[in-house]
C-alpha positions as a printed NumPy array, in Angstrom:
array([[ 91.115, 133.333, 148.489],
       [ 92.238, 130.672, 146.591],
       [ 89.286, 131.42 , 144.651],
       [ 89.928, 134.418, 143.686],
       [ 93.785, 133.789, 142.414],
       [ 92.263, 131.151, 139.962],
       [ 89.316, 133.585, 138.878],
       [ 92.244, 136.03 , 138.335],
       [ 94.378, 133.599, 136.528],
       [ 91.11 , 132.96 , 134.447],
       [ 90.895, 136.532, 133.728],
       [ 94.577, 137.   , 132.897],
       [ 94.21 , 134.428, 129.921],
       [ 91.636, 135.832, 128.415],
       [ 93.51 , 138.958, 128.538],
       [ 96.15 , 137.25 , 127.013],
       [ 94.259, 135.555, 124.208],
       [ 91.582, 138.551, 123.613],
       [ 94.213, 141.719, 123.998],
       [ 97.267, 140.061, 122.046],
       [ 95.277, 139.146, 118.982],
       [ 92.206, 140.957, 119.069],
       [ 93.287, 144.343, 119.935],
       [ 97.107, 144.135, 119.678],
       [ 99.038, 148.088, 120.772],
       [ 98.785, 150.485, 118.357],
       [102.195, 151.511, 116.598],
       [102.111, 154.73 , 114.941],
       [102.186, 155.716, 111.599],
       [103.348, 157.987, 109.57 ],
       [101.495, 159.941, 106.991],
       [102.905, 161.211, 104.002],
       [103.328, 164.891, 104.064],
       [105.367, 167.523, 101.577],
       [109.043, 166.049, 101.336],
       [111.993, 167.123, 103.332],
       [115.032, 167.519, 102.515],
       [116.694, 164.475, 100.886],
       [120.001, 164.248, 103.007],
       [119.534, 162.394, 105.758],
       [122.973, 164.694, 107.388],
       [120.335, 166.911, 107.794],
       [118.251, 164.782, 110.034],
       [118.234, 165.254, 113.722],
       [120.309, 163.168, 115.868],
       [116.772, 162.092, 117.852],
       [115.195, 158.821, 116.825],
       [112.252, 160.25 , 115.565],
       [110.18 , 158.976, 112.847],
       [110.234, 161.425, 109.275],
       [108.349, 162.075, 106.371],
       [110.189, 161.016, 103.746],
       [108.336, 161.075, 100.34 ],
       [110.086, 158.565,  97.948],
       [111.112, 158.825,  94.183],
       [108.883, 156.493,  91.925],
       [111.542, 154.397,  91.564],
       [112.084, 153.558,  94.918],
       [108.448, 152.867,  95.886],
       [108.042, 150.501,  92.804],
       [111.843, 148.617,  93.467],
       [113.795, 147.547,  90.762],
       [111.571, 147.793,  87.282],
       [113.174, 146.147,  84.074],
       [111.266, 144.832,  81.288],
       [114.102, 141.438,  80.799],
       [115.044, 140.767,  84.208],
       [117.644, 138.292,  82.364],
       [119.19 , 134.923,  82.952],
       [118.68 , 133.194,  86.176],
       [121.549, 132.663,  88.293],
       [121.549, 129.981,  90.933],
       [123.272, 129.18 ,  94.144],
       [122.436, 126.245,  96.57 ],
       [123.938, 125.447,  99.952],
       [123.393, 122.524, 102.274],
       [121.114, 125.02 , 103.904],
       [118.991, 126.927, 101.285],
       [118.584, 127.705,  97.302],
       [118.878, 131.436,  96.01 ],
       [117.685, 132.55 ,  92.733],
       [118.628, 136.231,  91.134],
       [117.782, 137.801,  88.274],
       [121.086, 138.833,  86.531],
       [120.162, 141.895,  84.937],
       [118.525, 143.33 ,  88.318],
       [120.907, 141.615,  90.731],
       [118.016, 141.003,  92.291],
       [116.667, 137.617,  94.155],
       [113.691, 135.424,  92.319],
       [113.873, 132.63 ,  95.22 ],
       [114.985, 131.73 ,  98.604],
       [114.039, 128.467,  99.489],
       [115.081, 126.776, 102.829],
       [116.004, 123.055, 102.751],
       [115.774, 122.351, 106.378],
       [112.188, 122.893, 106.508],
       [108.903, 122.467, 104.616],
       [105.327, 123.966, 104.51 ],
       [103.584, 121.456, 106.845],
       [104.143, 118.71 , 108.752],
       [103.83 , 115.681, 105.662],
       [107.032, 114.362, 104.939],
       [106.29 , 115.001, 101.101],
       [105.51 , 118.57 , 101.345],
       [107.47 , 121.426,  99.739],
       [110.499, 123.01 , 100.76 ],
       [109.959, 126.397, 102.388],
       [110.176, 129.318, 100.188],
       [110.742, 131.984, 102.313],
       [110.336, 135.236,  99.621],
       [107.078, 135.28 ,  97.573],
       [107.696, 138.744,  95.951],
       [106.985, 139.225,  92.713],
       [108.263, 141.516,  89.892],
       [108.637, 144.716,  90.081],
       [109.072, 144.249,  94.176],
       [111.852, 142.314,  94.896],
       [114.855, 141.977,  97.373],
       [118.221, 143.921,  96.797],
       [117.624, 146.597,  94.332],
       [119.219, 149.659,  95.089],
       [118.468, 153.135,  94.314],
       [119.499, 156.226,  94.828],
       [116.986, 158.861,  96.422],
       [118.577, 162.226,  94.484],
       [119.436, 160.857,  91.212],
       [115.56 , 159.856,  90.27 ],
       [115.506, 157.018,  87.385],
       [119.4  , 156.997,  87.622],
       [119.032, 153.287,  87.368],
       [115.558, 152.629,  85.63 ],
       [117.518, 150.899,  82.321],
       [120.479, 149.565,  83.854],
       [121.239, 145.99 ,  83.762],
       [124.095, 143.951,  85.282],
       [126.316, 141.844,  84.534],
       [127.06 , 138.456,  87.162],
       [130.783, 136.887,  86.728],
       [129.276, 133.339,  87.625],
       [126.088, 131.389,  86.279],
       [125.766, 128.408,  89.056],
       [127.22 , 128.532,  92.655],
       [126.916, 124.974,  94.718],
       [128.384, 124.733,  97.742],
       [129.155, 121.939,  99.742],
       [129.796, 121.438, 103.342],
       [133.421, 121.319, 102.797],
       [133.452, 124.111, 100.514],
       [135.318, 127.496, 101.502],
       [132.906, 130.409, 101.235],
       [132.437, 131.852,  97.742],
       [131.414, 134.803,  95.962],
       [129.485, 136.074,  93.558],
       [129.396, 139.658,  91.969],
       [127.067, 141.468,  89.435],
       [128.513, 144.634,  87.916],
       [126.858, 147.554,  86.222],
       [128.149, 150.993,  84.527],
       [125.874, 154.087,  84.374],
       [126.933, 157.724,  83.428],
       [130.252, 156.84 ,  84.702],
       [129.52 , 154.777,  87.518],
       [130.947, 151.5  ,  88.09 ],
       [128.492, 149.743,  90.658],
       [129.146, 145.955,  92.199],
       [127.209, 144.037,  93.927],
       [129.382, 141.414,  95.607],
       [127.554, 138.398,  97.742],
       [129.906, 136.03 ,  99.859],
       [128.466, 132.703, 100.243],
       [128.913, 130.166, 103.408],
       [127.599, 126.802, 103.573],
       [126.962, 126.313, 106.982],
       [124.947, 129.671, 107.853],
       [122.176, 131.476, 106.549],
       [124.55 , 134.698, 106.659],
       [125.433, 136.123, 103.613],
       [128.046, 138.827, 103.343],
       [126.688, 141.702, 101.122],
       [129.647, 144.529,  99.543],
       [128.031, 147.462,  97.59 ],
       [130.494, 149.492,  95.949],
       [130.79 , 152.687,  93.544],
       [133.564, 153.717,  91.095],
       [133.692, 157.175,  90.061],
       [135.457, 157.415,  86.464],
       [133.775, 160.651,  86.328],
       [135.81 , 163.937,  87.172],
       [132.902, 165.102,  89.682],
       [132.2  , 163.762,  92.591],
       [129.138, 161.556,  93.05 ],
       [127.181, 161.974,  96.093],
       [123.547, 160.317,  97.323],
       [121.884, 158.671,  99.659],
       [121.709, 154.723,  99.006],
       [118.93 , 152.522,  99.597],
       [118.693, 148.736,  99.286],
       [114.962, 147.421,  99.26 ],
       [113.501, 144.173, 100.519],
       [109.982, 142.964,  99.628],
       [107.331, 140.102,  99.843],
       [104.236, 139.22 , 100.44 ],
       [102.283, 136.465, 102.757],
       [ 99.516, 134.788, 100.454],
       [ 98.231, 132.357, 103.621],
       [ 98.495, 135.153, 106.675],
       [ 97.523, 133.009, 109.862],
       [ 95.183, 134.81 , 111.96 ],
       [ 96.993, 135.229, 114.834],
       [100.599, 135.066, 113.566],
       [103.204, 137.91 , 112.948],
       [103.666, 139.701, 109.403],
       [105.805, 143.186, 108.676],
       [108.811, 144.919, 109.491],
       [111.396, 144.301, 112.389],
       [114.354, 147.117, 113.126],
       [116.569, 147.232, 115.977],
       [116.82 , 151.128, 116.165],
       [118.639, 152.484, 119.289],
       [118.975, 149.597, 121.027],
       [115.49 , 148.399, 121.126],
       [113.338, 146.274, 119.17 ],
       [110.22 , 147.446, 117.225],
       [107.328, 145.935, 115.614],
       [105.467, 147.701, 112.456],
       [102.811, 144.922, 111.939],
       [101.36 , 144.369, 108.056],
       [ 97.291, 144.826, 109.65 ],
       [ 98.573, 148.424, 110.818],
       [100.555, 150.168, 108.19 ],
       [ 98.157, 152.302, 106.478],
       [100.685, 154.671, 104.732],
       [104.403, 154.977, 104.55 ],
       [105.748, 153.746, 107.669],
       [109.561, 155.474, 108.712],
       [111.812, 154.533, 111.649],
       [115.095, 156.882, 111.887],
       [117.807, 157.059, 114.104],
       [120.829, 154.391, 114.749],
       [119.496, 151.316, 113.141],
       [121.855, 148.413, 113.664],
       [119.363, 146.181, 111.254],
       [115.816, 145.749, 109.403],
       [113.979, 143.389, 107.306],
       [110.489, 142.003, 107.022],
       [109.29 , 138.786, 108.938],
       [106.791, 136.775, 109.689],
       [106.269, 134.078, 112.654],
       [108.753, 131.998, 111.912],
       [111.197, 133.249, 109.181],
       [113.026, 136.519, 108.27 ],
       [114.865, 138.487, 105.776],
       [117.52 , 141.36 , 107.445],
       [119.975, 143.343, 106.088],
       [122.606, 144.038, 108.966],
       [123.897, 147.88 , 108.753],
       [126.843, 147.277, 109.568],
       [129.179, 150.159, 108.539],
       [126.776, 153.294, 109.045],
       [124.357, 153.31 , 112.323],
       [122.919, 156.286, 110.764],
       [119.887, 155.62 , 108.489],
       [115.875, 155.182, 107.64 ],
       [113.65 , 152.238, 107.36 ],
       [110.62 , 152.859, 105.127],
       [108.014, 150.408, 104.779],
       [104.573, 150.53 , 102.715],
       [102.463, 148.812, 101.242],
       [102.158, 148.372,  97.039],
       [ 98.897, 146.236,  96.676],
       [ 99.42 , 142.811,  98.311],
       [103.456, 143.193,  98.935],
       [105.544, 144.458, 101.345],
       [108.198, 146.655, 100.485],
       [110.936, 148.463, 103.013],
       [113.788, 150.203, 101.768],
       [117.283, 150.584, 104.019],
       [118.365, 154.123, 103.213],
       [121.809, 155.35 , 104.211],
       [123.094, 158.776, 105.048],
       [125.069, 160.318, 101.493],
       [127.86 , 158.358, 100.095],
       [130.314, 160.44 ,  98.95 ],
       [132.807, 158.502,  95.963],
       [135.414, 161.461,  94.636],
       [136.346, 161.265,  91.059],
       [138.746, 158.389,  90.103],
       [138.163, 156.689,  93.817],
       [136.215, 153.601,  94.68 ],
       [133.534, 153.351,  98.274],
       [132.373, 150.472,  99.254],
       [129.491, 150.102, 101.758],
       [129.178, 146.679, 103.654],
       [125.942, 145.175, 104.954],
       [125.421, 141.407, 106.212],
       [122.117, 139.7  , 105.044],
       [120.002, 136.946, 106.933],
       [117.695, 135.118, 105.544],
       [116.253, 132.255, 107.287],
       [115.106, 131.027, 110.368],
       [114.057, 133.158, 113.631],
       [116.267, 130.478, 115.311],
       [117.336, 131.801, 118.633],
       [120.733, 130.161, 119.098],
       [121.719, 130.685, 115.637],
       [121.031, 134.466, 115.461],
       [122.974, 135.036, 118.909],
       [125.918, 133.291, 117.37 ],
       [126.266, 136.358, 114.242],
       [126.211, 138.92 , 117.27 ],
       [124.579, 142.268, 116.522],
       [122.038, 141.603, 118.796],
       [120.101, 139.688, 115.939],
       [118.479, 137.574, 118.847],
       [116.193, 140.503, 119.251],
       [114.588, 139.832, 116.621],
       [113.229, 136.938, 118.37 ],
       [110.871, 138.507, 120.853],
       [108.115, 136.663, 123.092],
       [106.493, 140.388, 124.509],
       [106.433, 141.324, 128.323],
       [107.55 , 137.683, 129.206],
       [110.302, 137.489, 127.118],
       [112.743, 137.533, 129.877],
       [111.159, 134.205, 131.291],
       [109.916, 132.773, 127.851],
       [113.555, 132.394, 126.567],
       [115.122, 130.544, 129.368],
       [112.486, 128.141, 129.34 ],
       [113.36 , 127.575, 125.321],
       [117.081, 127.123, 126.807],
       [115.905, 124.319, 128.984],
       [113.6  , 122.761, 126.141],
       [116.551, 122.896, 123.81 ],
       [118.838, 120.888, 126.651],
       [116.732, 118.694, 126.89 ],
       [115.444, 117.679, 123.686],
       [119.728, 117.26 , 123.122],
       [119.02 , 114.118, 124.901],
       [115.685, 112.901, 124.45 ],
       [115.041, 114.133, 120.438],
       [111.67 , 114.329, 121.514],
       [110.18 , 118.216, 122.326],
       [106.578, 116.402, 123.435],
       [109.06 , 114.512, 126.504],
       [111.162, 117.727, 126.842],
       [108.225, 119.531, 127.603],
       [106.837, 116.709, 129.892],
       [110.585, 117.128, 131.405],
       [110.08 , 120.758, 131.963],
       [106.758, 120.75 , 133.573],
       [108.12 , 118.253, 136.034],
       [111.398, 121.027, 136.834],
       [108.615, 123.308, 137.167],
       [106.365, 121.63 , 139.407],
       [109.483, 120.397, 141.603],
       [110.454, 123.68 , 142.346],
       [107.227, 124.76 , 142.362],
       [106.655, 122.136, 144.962],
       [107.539, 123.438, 148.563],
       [105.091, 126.237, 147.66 ],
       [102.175, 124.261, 146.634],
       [102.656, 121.917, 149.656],
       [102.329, 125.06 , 151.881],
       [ 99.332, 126.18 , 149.493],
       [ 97.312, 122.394, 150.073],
       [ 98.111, 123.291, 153.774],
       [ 96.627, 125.968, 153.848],
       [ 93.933, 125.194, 152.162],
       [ 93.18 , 122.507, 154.818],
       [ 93.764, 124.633, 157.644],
       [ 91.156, 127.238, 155.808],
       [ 88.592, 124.335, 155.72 ],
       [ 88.817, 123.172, 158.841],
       [ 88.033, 126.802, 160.04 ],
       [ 85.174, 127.285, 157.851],
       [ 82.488, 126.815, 160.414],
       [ 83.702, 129.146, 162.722],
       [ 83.88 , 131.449, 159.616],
       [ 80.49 , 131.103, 158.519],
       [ 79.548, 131.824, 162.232],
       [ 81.03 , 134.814, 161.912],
       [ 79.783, 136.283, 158.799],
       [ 76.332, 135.246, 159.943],
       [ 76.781, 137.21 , 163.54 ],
       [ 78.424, 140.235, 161.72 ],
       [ 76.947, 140.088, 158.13 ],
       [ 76.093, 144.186, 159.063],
       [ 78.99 , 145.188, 160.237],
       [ 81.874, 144.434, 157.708],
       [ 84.63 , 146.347, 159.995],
       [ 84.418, 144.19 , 163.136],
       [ 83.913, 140.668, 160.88 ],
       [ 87.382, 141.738, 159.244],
       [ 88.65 , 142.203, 162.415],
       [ 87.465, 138.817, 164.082],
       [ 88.403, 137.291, 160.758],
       [ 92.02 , 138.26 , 161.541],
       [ 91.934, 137.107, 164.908],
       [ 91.069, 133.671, 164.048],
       [ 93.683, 133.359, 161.474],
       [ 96.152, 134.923, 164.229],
       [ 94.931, 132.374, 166.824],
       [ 95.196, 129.407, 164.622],
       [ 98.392, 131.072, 162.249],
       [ 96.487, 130.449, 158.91 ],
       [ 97.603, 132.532, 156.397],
       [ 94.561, 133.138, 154.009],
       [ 96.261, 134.195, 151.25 ],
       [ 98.529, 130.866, 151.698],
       [ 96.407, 128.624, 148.886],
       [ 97.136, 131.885, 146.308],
       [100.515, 132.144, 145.677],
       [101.556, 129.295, 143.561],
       [ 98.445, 130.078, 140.971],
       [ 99.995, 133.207, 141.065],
       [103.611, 132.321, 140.483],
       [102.635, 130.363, 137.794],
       [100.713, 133.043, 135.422],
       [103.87 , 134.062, 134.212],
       [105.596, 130.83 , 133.746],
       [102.338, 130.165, 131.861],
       [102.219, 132.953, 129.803],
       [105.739, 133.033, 128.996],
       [105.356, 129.334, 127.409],
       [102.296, 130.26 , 125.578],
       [104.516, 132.759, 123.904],
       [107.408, 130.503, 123.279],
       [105.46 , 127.   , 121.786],
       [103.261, 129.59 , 119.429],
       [106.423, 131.507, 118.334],
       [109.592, 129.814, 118.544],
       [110.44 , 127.568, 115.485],
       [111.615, 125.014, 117.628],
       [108.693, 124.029, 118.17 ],
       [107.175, 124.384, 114.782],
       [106.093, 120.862, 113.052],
       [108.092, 119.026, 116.213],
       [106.101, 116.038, 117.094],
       [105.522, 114.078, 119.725],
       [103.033, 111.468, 118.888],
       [103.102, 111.206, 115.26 ],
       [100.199, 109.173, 114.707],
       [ 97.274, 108.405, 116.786],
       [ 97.013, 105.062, 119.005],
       [ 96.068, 102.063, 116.895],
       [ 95.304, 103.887, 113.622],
       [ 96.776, 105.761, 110.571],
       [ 95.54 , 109.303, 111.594],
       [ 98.393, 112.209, 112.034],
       [ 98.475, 113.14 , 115.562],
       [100.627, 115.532, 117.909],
       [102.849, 115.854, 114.925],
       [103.647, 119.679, 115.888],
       [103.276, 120.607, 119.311],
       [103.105, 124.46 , 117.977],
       [ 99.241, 123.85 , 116.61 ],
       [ 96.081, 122.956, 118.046],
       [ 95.443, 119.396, 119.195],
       [ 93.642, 117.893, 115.963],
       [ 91.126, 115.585, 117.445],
       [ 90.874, 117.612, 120.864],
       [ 92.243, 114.749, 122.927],
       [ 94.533, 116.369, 125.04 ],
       [ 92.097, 119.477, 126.337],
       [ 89.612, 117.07 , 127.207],
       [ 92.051, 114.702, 129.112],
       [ 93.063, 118.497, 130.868],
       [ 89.166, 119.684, 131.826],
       [ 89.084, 116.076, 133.308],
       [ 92.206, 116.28 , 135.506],
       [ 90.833, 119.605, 136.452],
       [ 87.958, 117.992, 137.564],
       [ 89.65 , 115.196, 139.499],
       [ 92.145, 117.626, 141.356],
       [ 89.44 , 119.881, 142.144],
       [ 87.735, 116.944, 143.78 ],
       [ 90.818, 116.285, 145.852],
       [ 91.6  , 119.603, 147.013],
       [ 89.992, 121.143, 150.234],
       [ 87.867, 124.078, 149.721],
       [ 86.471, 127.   , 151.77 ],
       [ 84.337, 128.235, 149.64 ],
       [ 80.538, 129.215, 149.926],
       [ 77.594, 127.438, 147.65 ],
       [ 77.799, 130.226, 145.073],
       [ 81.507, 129.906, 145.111],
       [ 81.911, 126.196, 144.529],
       [ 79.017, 126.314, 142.021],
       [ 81.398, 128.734, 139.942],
       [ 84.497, 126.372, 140.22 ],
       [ 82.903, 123.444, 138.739],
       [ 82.535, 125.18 , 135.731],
       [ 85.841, 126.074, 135.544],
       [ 87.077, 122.578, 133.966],
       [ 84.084, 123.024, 131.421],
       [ 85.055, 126.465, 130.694],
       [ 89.508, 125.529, 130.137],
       [ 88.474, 122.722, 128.252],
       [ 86.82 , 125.238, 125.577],
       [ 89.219, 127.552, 126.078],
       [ 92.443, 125.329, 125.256],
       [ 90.767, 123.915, 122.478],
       [ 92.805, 125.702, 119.892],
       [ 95.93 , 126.721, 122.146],
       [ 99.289, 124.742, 120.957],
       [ 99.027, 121.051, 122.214],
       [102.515, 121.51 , 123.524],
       [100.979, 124.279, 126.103],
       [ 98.236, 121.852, 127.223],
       [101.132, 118.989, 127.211],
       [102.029, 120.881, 130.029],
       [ 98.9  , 122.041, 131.677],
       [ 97.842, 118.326, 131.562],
       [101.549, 117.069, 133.293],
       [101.146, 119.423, 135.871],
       [ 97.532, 118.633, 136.807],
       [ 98.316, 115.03 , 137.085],
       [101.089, 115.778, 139.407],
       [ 99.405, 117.982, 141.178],
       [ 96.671, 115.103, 141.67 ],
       [ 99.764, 112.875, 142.913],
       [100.987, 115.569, 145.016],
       [ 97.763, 116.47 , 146.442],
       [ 96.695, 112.182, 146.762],
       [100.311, 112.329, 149.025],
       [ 99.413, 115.393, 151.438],
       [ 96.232, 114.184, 152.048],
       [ 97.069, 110.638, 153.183],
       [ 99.976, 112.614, 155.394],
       [ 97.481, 114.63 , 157.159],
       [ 94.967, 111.992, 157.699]])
């Protein structure tokens, strides 16, 4: 039995590694079909996804010929760069974290879009070209803010046809949270009505194979994926979206709707970039009056705690899949502990050690069991021999003789079983969360100059670490009692060979782990088989 939990547990990873990257769930898409109506009032309260055919203007973002000065602001945390005349950002680079893991590499620019696709333009879906020419105006050149500055803001103001717009950013230095005011003055003597839509763009030049690129929403409550490899055509979510933006693995940009649930997120694809574009239900601004619509903007880190501080469920937007429920509190724990060790290579050494204690009265049944099992086994194989033609009465002596001896065969099962999705679960968080990214635990290799375990969230470089594993398989397996046939045992002493290939190019951090737990299952296994000598 207990060979047939681990060929399942063998089975369930390749699952994991083969259905996750290789054929990931199909989202659907949207095809463009003859336009709608452009009021989103007349939109169905259901969260359904629309066909909504955009103006040129708002497919191809903000287009000016002399995107103007450049106007800078820096915080202990990042650098922003906008175009004055678009109000529109250039840069964002973060200055907590770089590229790779060499202390001389570059800051982290987290926004690669390039003109005519970039972040923040608005437009207006009825008025088509109502702001192809316009340029603003910004009431600041340089912003640098310190850690003991107040927050501070910046606005860019533009007149067309009688419309006052502003653009007014508010500035902390200890957050990636940027406060984001859009307002319209009407010195006309109509009213101005449209639908508003803010864009945000970019574009991944060095896509990982197997990491995350596209659009995030949190529309009725839950959390959606439209991935970059599956957007062939205009992609739209509708219904109460509490926020968008476009992501990748580690790092995303969101624009928090904060003062109308209400709205459509439209993403497509223009050549190599990404573009999505936040539209609104009608504004309304009556002659002589002012409206101001209010959004908050993150961009930065998919850093767990952070995020859950600015509320609106922004957490969501990190997501592990089906074991997020489990991969999460083991981040927690990781967290705690690296508080007090600075080290995530020993907190994860610290967590496998949690895991295997409570994992422990368990797997001491489990070994038990297993003896018990093997002890039987020549009774067993008399069995199968006398009845090998009659499967209905072996089953039924089978049970007697566990009854008579009260051996649970399915004992040695249950902890590989219990641990899939603890495995699983960590998979998901050392490949995902950026906590882990470029963390190191050994930074250099024994007794030379060559970069080693310096981030637990890629592959071991020099393959130590699986090899070390596929030989602590191979020792526990030695030490643990089997009841298994030739053909059986045969198969398991592959199984090292075969999790040795197969955690080749897994995070290092996850076979950290694997490799703790073997060894203390070899220590556990070394002290319950001196006991029942």
């Amino acid at each position: 039995m207990a060979y047939r939990a681990l060929l399942a547990f063998v089975i369930s990873i390749l699952i994991l590694v083969l259905y996750n990257y290789f054929f990931p769930p199909q989202r659907p898409v949207v095809k463009k079909s003859t336009p709608p109506s452009a009021s989103l009032q007349k939109q169905e309260d259901k969260s359904e996804e629309k066909n909504i055919v955009l103006p040129s203007s708002l497919e191809k973002s903000y287009k000016v010929k002399n995107l103007g000065r450049e106007i800078t602001v820096s915080t202990p945390l990042y650098q922003t760069i906008f175009y004055e005349s678009g109000a529109v950002i250039k840069s964002f680079i973060l200055k907590k974290y770089r590229q790779n893991v060499a202390p001389d590499s570059p800051l982290q620019e987290i926004i690669e879009a390039k003109p005519p696709y970039l972040p923040l333009s608005i437009d207006f879906l009825q008025h088509k070209d109502f702001l192809k020419d316009v340029k603003f105006q910004a009431d600041k050149h340089t912003m640098n803010l310190t850690s003991q500055d107040t927050p501070q803001s910046l606005t860019f103001t533009a007149e067309v046809n009688g419309i006052i717009i502003k653009k007014t950013f508010v500035f902390y230095p200890d957050s990636y949270e940027i406060d984001f005011d859009l307002s319209l003055i009407n010195r006309t003597q109509r009213p101005f009505q449209d639908n508003l839509a803010i864009s945000l763009a970019n574009k991944w030049p060095k896509r990982e194979r197997y990491g995350f690129y596209g659009g995030i929403v949190l529309i009725n409550g839950q959390f959606e994926e439209i991935k970059w490899k599956k957007i062939k055509s205009q992609v739209v979510k509708s219904g109460n979206i509490q926020w968008a933006g476009l992501s990748d693995k580690y790092f995303a940009t969101i624009i928090v709707n904060k003062d109308a649930p209400k709205a459509s997120f439209i993403v497509n694809k223009q050549k190599e970039h990404l573009v999505a574009n936040l539209l609104i239900p009608p504004v309304e601004v009556e002659s002589q009056k002012e409206k101001t619509a209010s959004f908050l903007l993150y961009f930065g880190p998919k850093e767990l705690e952070r995020l859950k501080k600015l509320d609106f469920h922004l957490d969501k937007a990190v997501d592990f899949g089906f074991f997020d429920i489990i991969a999460k509190p083991l981040l927690y724990i990781l967290r705690w502990f690296y508080k007090y060790v600075h080290n995530y290579g020993i907190a994860i050494i610290l967590l496998t050690v949690v895991i295997k204690v409570l994992f422990w009265p368990l797997t001491h049944t489990s070994y038990k069991s297993m003896q018990e099992m093997q002890k039987l086994q020549p009774h067993i194989n008399r069995l199968r021999e006398k009845y090998k033609d009659d499967k209905e009465r072996l089953n039924k002596e089978l049970m007697n003789i566990y009854k008579t001896y009260k051996v649970n065969p399915l004992g040695g099962c249950l902890p590989i079983i219990l641990q899939i999705p603890v495995f699983f679960a960590l998979y998901k968080a050392l490949l995902y969360a950026i906590e882990l990214r470029h963390a190191n635990f050994i930074t250099y290799l024994p007794f030379t100059d060559k970069i080693w375990l310096a981030d637990l969230s890629a592959k071991d470089p020099y393959y130590i670490t699986p090899i070390l594993m596929g030989i602590s398989m191979v020792i526990q397996q030695k030490m643990t009692p089997s009841a298994m046939g030739p053909g059986q045992s045969k198969f398991m002493l592959l199984m090292p060979v075969f999790f040795t290939f197969l955690f080749l190019n897994f995070p290092s951090g996850l076979v950290i782990y694997w490799l703790v737990n073997n060894l203390l299952s070899i220590v556990q296994q070394f002290y319950i088989n001196r006991k029942m000598q």
